[in-house]
C-alpha positions in Angstrom: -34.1 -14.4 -89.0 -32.6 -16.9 -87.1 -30.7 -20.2 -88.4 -33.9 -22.7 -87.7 -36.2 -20.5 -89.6 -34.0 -20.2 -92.4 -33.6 -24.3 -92.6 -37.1 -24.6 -92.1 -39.2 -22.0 -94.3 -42.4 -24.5 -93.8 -42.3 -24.0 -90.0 -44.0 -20.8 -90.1 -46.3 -21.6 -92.2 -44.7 -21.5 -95.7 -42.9 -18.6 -95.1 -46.4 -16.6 -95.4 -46.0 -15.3 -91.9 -50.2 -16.0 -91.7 -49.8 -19.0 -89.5 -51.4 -21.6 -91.6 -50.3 -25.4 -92.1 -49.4 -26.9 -95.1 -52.2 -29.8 -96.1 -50.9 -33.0 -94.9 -50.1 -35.4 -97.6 -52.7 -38.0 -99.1 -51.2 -41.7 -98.3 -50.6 -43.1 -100.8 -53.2 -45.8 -101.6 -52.8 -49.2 -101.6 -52.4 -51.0 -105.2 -54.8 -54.1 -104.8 -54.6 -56.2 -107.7 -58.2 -55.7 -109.6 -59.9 -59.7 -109.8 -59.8 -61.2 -113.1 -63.5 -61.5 -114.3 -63.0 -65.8 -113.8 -62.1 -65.5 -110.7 -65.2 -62.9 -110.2 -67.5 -65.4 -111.8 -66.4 -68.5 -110.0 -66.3 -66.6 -107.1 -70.4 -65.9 -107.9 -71.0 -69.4 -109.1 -69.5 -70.4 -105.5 -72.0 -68.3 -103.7 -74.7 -69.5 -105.8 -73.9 -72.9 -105.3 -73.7 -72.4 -101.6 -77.4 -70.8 -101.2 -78.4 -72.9 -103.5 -77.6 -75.8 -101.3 -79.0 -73.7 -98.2 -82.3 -73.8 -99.5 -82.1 -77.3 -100.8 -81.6 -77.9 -97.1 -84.2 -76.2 -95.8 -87.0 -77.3 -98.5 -86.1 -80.5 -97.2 -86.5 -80.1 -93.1 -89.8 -77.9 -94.5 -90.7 -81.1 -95.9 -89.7 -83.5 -93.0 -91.5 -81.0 -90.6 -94.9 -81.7 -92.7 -95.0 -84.8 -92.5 -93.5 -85.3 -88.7 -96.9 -82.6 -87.9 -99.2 -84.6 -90.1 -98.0 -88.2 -88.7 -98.5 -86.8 -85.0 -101.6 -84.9 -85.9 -103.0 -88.4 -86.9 -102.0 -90.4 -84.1 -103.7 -87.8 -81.8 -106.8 -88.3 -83.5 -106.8 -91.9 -83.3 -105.6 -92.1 -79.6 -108.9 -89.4 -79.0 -111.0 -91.2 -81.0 -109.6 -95.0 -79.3 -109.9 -93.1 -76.1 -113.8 -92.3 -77.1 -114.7 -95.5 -78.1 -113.5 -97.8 -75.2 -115.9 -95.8 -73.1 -119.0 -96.3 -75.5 -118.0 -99.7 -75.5 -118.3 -100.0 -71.5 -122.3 -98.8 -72.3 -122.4 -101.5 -74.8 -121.4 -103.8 -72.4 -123.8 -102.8 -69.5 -126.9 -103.1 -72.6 -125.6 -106.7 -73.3 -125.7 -107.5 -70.1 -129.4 -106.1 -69.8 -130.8 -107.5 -72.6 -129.0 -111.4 -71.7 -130.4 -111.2 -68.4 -134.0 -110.8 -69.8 -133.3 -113.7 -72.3 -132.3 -115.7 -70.0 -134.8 -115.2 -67.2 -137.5 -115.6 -70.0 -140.1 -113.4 -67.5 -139.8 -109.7 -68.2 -139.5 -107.5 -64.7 -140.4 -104.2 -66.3 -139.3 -102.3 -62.9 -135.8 -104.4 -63.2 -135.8 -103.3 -66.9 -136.1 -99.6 -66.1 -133.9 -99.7 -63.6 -131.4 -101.4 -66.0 -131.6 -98.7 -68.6 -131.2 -96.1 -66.4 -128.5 -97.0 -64.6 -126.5 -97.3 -68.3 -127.9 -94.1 -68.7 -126.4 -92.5 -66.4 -123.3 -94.5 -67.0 -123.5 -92.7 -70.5 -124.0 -89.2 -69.3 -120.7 -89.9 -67.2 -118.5 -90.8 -70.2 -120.1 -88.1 -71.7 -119.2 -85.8 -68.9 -115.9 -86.6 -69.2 -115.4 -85.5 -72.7 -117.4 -82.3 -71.7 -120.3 -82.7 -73.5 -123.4 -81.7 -71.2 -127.0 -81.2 -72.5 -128.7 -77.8 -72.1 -132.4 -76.8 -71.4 -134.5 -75.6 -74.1 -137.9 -75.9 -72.4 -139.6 -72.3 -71.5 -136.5 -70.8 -72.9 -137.0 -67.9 -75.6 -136.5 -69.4 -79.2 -132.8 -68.7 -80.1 -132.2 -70.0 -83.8 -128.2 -70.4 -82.8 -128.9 -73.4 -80.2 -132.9 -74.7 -81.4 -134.4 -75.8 -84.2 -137.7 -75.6 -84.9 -140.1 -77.9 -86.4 -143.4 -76.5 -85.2 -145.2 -74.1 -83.8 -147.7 -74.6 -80.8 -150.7 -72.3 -80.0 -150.5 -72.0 -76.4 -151.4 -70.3 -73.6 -149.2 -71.5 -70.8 -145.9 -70.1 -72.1 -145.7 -66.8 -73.9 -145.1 -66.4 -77.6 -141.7 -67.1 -79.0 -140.5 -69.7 -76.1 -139.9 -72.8 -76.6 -143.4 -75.0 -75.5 -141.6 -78.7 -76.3 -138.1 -80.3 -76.7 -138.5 -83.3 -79.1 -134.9 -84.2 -78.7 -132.3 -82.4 -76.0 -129.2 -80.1 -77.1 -125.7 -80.3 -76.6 -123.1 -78.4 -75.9 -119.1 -79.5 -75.6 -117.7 -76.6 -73.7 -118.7 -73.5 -74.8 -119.6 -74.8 -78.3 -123.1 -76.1 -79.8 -122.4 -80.1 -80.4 -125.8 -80.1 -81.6 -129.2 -78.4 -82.1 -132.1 -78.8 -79.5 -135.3 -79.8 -81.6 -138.0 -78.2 -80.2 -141.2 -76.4 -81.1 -142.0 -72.7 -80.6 -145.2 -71.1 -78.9 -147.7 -69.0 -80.6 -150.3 -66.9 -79.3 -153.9 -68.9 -79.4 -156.2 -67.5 -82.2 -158.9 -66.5 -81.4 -161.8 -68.8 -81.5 -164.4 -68.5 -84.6 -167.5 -66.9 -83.5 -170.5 -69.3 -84.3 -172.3 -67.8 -87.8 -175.7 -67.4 -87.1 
């Protein structure tokens, strides 16, 4: 044995001779002072307090945010709804115009009259354009309860059964969606007449 191996027995492995290692050494472990349970609890009040305060915050910007949406939801109805009216009140105007001009004249010109009223007409279904509101035809259409309503059935011959024989008052659509109801009446099939009882 030579002078190394005799100062050093753990060299080869404890002195074994099977060639293991020795098991390193846990380090040893740091002594951290254990918190007092105050300082635990006002360490957990502080948290609470601070979440707390989070939320507080953000209750109130919820808040804030509601009434912002509601305030601008409102003024975008009323600039639609000023928007809508200023162009009915351009019809109005044409109609006051019509009926002073007949006052004052003191003759009626039915031709001038018609003309008159359908000019404003037209005037109307402009403004209404603009909004995208058109009418639709019901007229020798088949009876479709989503877009007419009917309030009569006609016994007819001319159309076949279950089309619409007369629009009493037009429909409307604004886009894609029914505005409102045409009011029409439906065809039915003639009876058959009564054969004379002798």
């Amino acid at each position: 044995m030579t002078d190394s191996q005799n100062q050093n027995p753990e060299s080869n492995g404890s002195g074994n001779g099977a060639g293991e290692q020795a098991a390193p050494e846990p380090a040893p472990e740091l002594q951290i002072p254990a918190a007092t349970a105050e300082e635990r609890v006002a360490s957990l009040q502080a948290e609470r307090d601070e979440i707390k305060d989070r939320m507080l915050r953000i209750a109130a910007d919820f808040e804030n945010w509601k009434k912002r949406s509601r305030k601008e939801q409102i003024d975008a109805e009323a600039r639609v709804r000023e928007q809508v009216l200023k162009d009915m009140l351009e019809v109005v105007d044409n109609l006051e115009r019509a009926t002073s001009a007949y006052v004052e004249n003191g003759n009626v010109d039915g031709a001038a009259v018609l003309r008159g009223v359908n000019l404003v007409l037209r005037l109307f279904q402009s403004k209404l354009e603009r909004y995208n509101v058109k009418p639709f035809e019901a007229k020798g259409q088949p009876f479709d309860p989503r877009v007419h309503e009917a309030i009569s059935q006609v016994p007819t011959a001319d159309v076949a059964p279950g089309t619409v024989a007369n629009e009493m008052q037009k429909g409307y659509r604004i886009g894609d969606k029914l505005l409102r109801p045409a009011i029409v009446a439906v065809a039915t099939a003639p009876g058959k007449p009564k054969e004379s009882e002798e």
